[in-house]
N, CA and C of each residue as an Amber inpcrd file, in Angstrom:
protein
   699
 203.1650000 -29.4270000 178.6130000 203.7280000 -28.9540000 177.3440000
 204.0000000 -30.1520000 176.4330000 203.4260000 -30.1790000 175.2700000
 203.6820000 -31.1390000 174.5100000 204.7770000 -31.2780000 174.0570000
 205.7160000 -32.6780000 173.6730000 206.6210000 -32.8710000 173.0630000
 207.5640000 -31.7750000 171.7380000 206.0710000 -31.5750000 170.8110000
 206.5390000 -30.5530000 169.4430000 206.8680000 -29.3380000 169.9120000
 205.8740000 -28.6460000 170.9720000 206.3510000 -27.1540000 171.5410000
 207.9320000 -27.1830000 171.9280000 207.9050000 -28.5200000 173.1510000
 209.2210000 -28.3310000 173.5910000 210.8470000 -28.3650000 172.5920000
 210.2520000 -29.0020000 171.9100000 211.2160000 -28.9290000 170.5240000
 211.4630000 -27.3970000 169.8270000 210.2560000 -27.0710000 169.9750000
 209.9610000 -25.5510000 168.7080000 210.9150000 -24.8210000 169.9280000
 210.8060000 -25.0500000 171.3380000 211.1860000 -23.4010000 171.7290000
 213.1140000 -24.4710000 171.6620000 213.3630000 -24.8240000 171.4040000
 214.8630000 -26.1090000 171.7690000 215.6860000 -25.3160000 170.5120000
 214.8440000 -25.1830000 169.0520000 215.1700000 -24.9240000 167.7530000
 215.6850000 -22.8930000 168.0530000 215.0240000 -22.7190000 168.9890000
 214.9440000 -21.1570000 169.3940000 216.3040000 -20.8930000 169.9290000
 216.9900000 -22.4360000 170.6130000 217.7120000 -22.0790000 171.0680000
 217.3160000 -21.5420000 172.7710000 215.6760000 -22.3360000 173.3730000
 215.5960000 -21.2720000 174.3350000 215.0890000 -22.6310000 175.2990000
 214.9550000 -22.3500000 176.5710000 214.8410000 -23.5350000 177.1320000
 213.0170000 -23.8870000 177.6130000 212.2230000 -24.6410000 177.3560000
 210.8990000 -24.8990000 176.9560000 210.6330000 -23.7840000 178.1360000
 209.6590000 -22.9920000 178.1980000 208.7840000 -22.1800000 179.1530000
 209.4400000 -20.9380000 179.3120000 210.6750000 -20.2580000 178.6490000
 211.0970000 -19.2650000 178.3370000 209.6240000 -18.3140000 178.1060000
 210.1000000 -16.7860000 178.5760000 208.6940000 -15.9040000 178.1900000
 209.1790000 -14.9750000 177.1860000 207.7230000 -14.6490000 176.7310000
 207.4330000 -13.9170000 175.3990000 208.6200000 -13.1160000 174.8090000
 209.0850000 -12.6030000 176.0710000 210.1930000 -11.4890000 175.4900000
 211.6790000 -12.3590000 174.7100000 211.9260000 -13.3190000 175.8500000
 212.9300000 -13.9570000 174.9040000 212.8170000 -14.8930000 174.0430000
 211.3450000 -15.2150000 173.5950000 211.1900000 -15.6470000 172.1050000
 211.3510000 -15.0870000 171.6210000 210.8640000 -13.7280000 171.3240000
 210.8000000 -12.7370000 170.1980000 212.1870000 -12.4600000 170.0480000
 213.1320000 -12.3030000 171.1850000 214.5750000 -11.7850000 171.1580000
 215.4210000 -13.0220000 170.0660000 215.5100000 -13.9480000 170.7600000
 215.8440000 -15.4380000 170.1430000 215.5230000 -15.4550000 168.9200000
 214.0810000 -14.8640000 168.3910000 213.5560000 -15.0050000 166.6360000
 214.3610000 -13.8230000 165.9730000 214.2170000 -13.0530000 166.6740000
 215.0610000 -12.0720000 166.1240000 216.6900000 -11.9090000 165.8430000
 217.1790000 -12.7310000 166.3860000 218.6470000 -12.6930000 166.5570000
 218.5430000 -14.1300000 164.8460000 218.0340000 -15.2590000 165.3250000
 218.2380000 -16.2430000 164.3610000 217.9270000 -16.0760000 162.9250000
 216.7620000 -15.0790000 162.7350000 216.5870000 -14.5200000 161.3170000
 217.1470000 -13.8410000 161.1030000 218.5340000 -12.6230000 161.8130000
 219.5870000 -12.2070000 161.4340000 220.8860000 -13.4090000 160.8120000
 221.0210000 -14.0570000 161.4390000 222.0820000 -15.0100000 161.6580000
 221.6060000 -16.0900000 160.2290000 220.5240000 -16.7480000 160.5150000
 220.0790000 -16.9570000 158.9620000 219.5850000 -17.0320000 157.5740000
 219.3260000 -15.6140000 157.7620000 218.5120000 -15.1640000 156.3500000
 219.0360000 -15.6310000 155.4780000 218.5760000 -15.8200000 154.3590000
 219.3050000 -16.6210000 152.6010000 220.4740000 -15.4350000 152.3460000
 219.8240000 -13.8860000 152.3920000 220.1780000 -12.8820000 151.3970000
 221.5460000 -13.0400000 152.1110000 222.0790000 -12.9610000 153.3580000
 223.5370000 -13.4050000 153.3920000 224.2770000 -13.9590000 152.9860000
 223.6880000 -15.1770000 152.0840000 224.5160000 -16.3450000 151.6710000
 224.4750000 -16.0110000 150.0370000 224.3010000 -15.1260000 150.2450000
 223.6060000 -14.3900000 148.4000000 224.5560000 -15.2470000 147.0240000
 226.2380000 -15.0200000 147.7120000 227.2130000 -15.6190000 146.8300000
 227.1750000 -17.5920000 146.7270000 226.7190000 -17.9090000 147.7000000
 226.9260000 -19.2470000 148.2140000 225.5310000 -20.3110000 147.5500000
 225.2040000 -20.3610000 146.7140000 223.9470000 -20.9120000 146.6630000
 224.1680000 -22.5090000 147.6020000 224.8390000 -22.8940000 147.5700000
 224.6110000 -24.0500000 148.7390000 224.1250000 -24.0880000 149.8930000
 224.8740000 -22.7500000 150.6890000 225.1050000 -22.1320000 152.2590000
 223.2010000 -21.1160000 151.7070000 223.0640000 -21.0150000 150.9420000
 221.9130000 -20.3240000 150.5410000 220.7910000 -21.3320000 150.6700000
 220.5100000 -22.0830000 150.4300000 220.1060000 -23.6230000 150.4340000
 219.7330000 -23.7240000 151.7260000 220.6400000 -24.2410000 152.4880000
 220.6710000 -24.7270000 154.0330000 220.1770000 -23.3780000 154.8400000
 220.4170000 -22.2220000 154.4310000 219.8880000 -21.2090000 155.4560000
 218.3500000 -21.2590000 155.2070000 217.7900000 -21.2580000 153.7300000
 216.4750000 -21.0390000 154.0520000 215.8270000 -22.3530000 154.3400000
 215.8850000 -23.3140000 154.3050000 215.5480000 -24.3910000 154.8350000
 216.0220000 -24.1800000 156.8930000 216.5760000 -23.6970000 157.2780000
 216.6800000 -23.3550000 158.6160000 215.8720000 -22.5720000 158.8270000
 215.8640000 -21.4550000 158.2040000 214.6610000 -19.7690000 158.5620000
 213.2340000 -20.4890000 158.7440000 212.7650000 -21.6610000 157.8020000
 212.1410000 -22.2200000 157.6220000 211.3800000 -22.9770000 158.7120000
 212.2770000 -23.6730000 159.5280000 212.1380000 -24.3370000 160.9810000
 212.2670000 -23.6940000 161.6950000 212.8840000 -22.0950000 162.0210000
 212.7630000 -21.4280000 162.7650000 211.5330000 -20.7700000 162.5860000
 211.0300000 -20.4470000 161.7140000 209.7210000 -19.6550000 161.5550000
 208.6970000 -20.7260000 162.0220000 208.6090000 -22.0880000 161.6050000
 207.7070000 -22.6200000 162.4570000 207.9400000 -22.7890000 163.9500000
 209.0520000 -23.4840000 163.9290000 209.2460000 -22.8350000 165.2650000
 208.4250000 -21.9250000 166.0950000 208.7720000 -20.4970000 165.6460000
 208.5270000 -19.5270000 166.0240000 206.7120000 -19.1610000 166.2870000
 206.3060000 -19.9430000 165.0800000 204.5860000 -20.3100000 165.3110000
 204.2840000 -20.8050000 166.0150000 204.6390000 -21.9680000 166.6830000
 204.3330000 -22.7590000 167.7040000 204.6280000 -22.3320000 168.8590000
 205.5840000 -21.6760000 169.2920000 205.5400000 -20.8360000 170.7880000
 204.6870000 -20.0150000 170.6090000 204.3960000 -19.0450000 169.5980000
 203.7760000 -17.6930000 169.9480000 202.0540000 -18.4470000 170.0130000
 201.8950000 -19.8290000 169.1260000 200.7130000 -20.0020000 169.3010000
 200.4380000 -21.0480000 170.9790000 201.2970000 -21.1930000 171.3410000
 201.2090000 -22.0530000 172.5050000 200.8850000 -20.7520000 173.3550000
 201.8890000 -19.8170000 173.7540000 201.7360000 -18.6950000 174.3760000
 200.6300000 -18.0190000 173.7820000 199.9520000 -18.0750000 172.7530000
 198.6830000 -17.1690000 172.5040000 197.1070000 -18.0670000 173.3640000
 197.5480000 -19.1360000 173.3310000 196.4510000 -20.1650000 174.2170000
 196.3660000 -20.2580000 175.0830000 197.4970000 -19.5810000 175.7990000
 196.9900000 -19.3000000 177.1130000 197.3220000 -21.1740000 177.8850000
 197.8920000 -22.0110000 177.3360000 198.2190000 -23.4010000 178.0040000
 198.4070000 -23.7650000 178.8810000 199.7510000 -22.7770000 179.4210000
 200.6810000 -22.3870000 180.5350000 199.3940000 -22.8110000 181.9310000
 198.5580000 -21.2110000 181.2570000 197.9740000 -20.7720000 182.5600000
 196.6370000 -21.4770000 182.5360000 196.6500000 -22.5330000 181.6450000
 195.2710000 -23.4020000 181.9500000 195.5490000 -24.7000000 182.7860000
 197.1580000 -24.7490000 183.1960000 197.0420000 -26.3050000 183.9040000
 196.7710000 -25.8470000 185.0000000 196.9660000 -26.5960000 186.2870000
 196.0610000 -26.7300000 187.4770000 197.7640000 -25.7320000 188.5200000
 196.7920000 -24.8530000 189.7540000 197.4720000 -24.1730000 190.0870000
 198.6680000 -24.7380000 190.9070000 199.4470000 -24.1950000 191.2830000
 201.1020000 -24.7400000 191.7600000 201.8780000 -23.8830000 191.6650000
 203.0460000 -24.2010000 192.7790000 203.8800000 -23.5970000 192.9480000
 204.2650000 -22.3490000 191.8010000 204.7600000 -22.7520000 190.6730000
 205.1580000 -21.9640000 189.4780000 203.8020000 -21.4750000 188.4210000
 202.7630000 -21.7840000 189.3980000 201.3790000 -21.3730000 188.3410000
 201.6860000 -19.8080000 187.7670000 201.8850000 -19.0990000 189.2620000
 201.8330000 -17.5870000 188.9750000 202.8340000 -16.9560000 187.7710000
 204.0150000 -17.4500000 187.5270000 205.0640000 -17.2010000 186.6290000
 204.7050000 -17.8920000 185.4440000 203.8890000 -18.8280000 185.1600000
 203.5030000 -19.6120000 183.8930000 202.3550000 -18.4500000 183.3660000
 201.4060000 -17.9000000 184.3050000 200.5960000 -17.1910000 183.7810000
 201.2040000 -16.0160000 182.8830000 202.3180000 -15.4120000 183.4760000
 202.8930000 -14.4290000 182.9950000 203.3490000 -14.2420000 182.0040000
 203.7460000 -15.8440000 181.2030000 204.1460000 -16.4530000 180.1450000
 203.4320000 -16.2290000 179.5050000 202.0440000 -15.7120000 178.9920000
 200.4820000 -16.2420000 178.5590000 201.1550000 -14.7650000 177.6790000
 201.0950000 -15.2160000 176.0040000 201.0930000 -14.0590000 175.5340000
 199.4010000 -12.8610000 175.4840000 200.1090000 -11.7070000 175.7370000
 198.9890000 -10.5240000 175.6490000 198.9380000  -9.8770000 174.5880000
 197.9090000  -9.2270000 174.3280000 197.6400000  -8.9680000 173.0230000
 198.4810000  -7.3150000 172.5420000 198.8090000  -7.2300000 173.2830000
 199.8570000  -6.5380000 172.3810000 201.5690000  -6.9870000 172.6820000
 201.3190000  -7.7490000 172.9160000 202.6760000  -8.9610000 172.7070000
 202.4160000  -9.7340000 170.7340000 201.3380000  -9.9210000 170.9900000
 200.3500000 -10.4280000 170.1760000 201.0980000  -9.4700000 168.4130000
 200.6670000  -7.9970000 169.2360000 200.5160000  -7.1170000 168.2330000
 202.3880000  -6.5820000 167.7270000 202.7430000  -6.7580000 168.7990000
 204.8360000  -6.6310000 168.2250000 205.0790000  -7.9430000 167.7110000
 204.3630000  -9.2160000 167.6560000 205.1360000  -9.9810000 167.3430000
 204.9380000 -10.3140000 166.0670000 203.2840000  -9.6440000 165.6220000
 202.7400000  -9.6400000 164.2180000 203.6850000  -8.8500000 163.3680000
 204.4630000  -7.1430000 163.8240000 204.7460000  -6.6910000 162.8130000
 206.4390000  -7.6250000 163.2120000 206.6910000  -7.8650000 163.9770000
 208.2910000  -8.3330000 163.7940000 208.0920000  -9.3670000 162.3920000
 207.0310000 -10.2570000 162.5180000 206.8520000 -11.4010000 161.5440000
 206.8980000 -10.6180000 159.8930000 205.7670000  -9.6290000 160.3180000
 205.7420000  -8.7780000 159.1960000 207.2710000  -8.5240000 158.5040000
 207.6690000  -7.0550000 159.0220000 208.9880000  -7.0470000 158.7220000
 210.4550000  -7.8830000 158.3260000 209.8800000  -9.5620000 159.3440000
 210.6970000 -10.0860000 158.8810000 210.6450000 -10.6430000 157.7400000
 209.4780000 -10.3270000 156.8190000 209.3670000 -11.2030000 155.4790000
 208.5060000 -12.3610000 155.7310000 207.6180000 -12.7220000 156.7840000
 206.6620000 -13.7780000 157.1580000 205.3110000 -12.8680000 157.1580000
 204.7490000 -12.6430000 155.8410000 203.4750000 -12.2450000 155.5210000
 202.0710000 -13.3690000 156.2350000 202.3930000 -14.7030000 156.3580000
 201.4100000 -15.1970000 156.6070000 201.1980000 -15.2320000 158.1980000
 202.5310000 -15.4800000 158.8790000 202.4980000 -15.1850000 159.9840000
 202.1840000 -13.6670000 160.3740000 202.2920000 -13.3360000 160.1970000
 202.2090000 -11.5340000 160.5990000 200.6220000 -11.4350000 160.5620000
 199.9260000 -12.2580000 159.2140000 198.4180000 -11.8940000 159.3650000
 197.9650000 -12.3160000 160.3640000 198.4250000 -13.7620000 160.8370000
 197.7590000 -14.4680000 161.7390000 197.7760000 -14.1120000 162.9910000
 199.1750000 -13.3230000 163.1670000 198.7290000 -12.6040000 165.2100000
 198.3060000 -11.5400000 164.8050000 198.6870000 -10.7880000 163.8690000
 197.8630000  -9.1580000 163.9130000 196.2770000  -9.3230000 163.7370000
 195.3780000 -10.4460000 162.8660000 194.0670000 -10.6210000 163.2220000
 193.7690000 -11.1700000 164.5950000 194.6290000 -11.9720000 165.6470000
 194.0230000 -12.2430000 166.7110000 193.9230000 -11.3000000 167.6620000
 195.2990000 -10.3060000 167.8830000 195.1530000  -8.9990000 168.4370000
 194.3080000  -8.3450000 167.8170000 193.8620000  -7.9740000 166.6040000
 192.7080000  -6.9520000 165.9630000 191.2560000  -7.8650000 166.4650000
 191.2030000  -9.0330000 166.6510000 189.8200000  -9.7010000 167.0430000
 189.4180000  -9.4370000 168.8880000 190.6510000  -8.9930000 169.4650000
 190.5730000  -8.8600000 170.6400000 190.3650000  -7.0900000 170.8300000
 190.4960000  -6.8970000 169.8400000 190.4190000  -5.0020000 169.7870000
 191.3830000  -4.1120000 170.3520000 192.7020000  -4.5400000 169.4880000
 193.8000000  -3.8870000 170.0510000 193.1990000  -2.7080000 168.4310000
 193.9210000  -1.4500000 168.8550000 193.3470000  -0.2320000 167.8140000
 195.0140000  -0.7130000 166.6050000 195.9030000  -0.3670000 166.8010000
 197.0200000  -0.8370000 166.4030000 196.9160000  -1.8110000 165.8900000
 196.6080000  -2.6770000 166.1310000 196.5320000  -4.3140000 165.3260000
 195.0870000  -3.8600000 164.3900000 194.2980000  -3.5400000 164.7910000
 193.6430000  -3.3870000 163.7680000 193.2230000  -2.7480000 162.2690000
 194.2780000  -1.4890000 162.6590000 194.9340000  -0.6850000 162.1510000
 196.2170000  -1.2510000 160.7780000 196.8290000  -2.2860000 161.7340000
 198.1270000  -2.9500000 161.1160000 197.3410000  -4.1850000 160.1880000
 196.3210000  -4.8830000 160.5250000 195.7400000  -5.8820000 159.5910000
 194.8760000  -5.4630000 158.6750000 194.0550000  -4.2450000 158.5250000
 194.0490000  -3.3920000 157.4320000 194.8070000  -3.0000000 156.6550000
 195.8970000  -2.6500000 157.0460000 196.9180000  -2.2320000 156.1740000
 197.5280000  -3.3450000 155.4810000 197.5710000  -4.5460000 156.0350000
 198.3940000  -5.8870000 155.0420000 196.9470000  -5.7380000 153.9590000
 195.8120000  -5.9750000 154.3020000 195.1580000  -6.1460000 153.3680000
 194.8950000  -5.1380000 152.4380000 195.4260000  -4.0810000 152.9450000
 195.1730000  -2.8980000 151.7590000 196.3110000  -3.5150000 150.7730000
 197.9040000  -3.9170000 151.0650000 198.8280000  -4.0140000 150.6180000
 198.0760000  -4.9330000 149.4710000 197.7120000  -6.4190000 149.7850000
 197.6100000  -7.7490000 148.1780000 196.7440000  -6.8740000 147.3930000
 196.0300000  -5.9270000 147.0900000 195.3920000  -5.2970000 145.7150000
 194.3550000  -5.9930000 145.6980000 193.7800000  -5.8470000 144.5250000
 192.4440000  -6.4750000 144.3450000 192.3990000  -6.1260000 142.9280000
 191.4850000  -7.5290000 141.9030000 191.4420000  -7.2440000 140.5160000
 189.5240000  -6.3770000 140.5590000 189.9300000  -5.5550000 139.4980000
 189.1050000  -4.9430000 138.9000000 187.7420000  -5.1760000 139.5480000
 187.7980000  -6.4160000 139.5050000 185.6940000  -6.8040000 139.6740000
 185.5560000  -7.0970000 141.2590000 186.6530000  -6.7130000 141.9540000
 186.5210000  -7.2670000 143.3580000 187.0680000  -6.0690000 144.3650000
 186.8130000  -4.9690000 143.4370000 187.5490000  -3.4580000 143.7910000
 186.4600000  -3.6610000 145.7360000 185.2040000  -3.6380000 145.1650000
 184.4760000  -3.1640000 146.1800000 184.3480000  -4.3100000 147.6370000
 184.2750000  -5.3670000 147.4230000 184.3460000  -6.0640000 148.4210000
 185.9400000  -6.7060000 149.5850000 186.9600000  -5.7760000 148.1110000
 188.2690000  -5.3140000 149.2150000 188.2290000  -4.2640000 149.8420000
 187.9220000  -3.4370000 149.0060000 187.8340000  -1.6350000 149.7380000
 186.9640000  -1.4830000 151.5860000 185.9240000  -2.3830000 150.7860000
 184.9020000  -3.0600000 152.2390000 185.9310000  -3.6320000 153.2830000
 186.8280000  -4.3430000 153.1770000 187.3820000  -5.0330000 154.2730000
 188.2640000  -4.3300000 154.7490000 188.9190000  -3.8740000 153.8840000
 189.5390000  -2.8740000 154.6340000 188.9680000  -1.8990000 155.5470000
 188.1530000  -1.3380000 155.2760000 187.5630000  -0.0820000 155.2870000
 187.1630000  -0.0330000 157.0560000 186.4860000  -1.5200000 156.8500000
 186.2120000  -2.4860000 158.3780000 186.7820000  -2.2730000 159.2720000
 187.8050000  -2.7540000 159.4120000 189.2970000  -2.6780000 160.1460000
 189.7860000  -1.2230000 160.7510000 189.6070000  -0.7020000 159.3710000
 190.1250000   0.5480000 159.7670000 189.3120000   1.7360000 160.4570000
 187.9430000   1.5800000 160.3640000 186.2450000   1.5470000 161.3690000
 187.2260000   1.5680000 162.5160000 186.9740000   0.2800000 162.8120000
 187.0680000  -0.1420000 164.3010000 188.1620000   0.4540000 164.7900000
 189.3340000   0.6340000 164.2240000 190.8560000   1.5270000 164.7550000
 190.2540000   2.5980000 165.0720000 189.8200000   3.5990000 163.8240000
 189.1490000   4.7290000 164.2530000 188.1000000   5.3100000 165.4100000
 187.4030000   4.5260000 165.4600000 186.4240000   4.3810000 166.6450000
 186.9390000   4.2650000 167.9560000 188.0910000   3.4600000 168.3110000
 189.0920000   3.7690000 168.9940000 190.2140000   4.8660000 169.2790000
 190.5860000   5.6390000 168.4130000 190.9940000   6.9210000 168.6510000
 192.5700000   6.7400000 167.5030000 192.1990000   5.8450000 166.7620000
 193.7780000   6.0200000 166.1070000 193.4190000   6.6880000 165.0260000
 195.0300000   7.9180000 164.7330000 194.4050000   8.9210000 164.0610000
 194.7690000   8.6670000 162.8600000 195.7140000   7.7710000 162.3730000
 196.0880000   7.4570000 160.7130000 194.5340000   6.4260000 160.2320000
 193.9230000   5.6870000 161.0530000 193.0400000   4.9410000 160.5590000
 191.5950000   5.5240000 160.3390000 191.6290000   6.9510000 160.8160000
 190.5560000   8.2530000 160.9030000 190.8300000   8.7010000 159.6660000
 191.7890000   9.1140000 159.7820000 191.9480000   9.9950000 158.4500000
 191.7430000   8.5550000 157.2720000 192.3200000   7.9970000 156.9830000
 191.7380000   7.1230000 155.9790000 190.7500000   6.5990000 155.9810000
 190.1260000   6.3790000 156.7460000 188.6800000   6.3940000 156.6880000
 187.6310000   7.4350000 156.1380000 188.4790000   8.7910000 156.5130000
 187.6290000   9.8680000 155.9350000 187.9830000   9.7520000 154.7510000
 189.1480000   9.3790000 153.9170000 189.4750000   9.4860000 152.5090000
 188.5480000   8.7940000 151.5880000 188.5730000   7.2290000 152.4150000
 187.6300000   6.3800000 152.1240000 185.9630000   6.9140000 151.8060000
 185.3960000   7.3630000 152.5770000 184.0250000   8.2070000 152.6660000
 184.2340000   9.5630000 151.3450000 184.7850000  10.1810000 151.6060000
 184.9160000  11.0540000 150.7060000 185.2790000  10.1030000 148.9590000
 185.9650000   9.2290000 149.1020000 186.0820000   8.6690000 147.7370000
 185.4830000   7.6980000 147.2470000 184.1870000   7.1620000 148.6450000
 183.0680000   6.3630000 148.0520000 184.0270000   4.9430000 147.6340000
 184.7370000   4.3280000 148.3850000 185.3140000   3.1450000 148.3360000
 185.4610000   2.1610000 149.6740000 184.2100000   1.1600000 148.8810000
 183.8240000  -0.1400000 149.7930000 182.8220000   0.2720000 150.8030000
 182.6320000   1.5120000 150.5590000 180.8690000   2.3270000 151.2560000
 180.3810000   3.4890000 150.5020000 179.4530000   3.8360000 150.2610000
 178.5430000   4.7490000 149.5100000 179.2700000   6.0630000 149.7080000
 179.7190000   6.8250000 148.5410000 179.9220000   8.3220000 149.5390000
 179.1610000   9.1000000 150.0280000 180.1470000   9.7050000 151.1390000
 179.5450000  10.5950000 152.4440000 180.3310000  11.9420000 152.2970000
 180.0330000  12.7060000 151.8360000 180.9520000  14.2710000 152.3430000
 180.5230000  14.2010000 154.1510000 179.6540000  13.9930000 154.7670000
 179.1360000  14.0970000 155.8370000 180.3170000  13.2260000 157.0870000
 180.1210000  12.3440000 156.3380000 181.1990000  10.9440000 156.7750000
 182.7930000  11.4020000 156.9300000 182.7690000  11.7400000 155.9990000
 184.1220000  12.4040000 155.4130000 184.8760000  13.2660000 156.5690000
 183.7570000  14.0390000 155.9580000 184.4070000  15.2500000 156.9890000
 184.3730000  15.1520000 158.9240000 183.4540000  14.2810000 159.1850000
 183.6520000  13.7880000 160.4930000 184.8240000  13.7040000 160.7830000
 185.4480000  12.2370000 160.2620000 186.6840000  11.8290000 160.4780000
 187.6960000  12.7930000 160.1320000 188.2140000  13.3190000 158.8710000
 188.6900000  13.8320000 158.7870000 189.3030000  15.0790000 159.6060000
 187.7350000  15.6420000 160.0610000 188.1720000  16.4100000 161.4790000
 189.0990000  16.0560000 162.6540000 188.3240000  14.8780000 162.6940000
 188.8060000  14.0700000 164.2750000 190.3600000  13.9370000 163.6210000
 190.6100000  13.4880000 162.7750000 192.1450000  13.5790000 162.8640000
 192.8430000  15.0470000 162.6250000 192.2000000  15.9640000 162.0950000
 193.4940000  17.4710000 162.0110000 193.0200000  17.3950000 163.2310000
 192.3470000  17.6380000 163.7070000 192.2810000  18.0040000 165.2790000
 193.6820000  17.2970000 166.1530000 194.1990000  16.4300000 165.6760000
 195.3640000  16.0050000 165.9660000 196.6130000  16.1730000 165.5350000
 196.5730000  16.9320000 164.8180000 197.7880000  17.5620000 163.9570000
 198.1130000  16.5700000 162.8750000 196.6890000  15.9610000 162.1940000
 197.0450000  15.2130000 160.8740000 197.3230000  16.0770000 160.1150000
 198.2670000  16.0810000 158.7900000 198.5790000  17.2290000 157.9570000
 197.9590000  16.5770000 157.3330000 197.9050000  15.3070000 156.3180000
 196.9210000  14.8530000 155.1050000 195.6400000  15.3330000 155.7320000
 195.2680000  15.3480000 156.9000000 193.3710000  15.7980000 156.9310000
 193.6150000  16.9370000 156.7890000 194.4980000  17.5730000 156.9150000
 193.9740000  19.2510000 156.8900000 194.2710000  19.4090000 155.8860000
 195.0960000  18.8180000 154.7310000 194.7540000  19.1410000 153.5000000
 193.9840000  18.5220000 152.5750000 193.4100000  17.6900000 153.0350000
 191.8290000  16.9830000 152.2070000 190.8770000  18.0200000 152.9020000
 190.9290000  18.7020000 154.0490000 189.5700000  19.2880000 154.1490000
 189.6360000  20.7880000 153.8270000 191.3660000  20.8770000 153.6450000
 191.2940000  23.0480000 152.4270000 190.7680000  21.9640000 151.6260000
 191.1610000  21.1440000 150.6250000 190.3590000  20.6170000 149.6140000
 189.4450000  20.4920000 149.0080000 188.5350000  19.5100000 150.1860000
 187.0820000  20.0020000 150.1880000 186.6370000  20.9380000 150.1800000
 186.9600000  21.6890000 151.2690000 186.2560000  23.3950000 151.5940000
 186.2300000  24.2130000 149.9490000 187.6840000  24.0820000 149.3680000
 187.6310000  24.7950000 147.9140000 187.1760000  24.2730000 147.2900000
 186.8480000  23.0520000 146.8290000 186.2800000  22.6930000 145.9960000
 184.9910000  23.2130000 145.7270000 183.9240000  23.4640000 147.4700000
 182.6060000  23.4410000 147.8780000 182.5790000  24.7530000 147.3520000
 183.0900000  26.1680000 147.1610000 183.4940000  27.3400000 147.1250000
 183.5060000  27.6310000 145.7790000 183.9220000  26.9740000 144.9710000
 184.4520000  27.0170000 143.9460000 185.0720000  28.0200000 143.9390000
 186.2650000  28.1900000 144.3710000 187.3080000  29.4590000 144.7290000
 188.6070000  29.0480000 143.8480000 188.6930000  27.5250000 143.7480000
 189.7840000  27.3110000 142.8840000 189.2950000  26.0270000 141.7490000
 190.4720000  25.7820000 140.7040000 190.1750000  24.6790000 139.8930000
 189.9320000  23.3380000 140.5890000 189.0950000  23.1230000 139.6820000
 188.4280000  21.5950000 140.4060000 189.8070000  20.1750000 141.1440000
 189.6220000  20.2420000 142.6210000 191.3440000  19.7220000 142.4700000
 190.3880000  18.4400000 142.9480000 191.4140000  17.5870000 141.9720000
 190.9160000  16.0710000 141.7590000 191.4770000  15.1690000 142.7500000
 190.5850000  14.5910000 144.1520000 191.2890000  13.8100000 144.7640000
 191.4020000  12.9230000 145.2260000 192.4790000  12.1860000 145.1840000
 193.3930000  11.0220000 144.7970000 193.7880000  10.0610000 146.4140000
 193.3720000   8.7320000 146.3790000 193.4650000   7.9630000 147.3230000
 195.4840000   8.0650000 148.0190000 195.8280000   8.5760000 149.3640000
 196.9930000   8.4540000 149.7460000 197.2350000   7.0480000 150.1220000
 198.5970000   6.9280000 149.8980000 199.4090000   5.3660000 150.3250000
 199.1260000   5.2070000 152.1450000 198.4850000   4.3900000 152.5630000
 198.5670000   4.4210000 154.5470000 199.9280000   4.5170000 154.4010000
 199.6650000   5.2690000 155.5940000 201.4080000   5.0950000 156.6220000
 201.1300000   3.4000000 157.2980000 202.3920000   2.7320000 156.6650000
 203.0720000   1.7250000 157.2750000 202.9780000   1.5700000 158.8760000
 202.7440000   0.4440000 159.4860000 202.6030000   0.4830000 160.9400000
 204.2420000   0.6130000 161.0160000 204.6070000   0.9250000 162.4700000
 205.8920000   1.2340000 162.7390000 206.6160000   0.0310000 163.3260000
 207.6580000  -0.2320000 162.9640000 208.6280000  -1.2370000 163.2890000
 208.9040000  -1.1550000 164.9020000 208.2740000  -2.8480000 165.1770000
 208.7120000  -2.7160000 166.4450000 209.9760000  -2.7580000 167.2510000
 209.9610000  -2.3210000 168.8690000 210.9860000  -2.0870000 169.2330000
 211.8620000  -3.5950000 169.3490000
């Protein structure tokens, strides 16, 4: 373990080779304890906290990326090999620690484990790093090669069986954003999720169906907000 790690997990408050769970516990307790918005009245004590959150968040990069490398369990075997391995963050360690980052207001961190869990093909992480990128927008002339990346992401969730990244995918197909439209496409997915008790698919596909019918006025439809990944435990 290098010198800087052993420092980063010291700043945690945790003692070097601590596992995954009580980093995350430790990050979590210290970004309570020092967020700025506490010191809201104090601009001094406001000062010194985010300059701390600051070293704790790197901090906090450097274990999860030491533990994402697998370090532990690359030195040579021994006594404590088997318990170092255990240390080795997994990818859906990977994937709670992206949205904790998330939630905690660390957008850059949050991208960076939720794409390594989504590169390893967790459905959830892939799911969740679509969704940050749906979040930054896109100007006018670059509508289509965001809609595309997203769209990606949220493929591969779907294909896996997650049903919020189905149904938006079918929205996607049906609204011809960042791929050609498909009613065909559309309605695939869209299925696959009411079939799960999605309520938005089953009402994009009365939608469709009336529209196809012409049974009612032309109902015009409109891209939904994703559901937010869920705050981890």
């Amino acid at each position: 373990m290098q010198v800087a790690t052993a420092e980063a997990y010291r700043t945690l408050d945790l003692q070097p080779g601590a596992d995954v769970g009580l980093v995350r516990q430790a990050y979590r307790v210290l970004v309570k304890v020092w967020h700025p918005d506490r010191f809201a009245n104090d601009p001094k004590l406001q000062a010194i906290s985010d300059e701390k959150l600051k070293d704790i968040n790197a901090s906090y990069d450097a274990v999860v990326a030491y533990l994402a490398s697998g370090s532990e369990a690359k030195q040579a075997p021994g006594p404590t090999h088997r318990s170092r391995t255990r240390n080795r963050l997994s990818v859906e360690e990977m994937y709670k620690s992206g949205l904790g980052r998330y939630y905690a207001g660390d957008r850059a961190g949050a991208e960076q484990l939720l794409l390594q869990a989504a590169e390893h093909g967790d459905a959830k992480a892939q799911y969740a790093y679509g969704y940050l990128l749906h979040e930054e927008g896109y100007l006018p002339l670059e509508a289509g090669k965001y809609f595309a990346r997203v769209l990606r992401w949220w493929t591969r969730a779907a294909e896996q069986g997650h049903i919020e990244a189905q149904f938006m995918v079918g929205t996607f197909h049906q609204l011809g954003l960042g791929t050609p439209f498909s009613e065909p496409k559309a309605l695939k997915w869209l299925k696959l999720a009411a079939s799960r008790g999605h309520q938005g698919a089953h009402r994009w596909l009365s939608s469709i169906i009336l529209r196809k019918l012409h049974t009612v006025p032309l109902v015009r439809l409109v891209l939904e907000p994703p559901q937010a990944p869920p705050r981890p435990n």
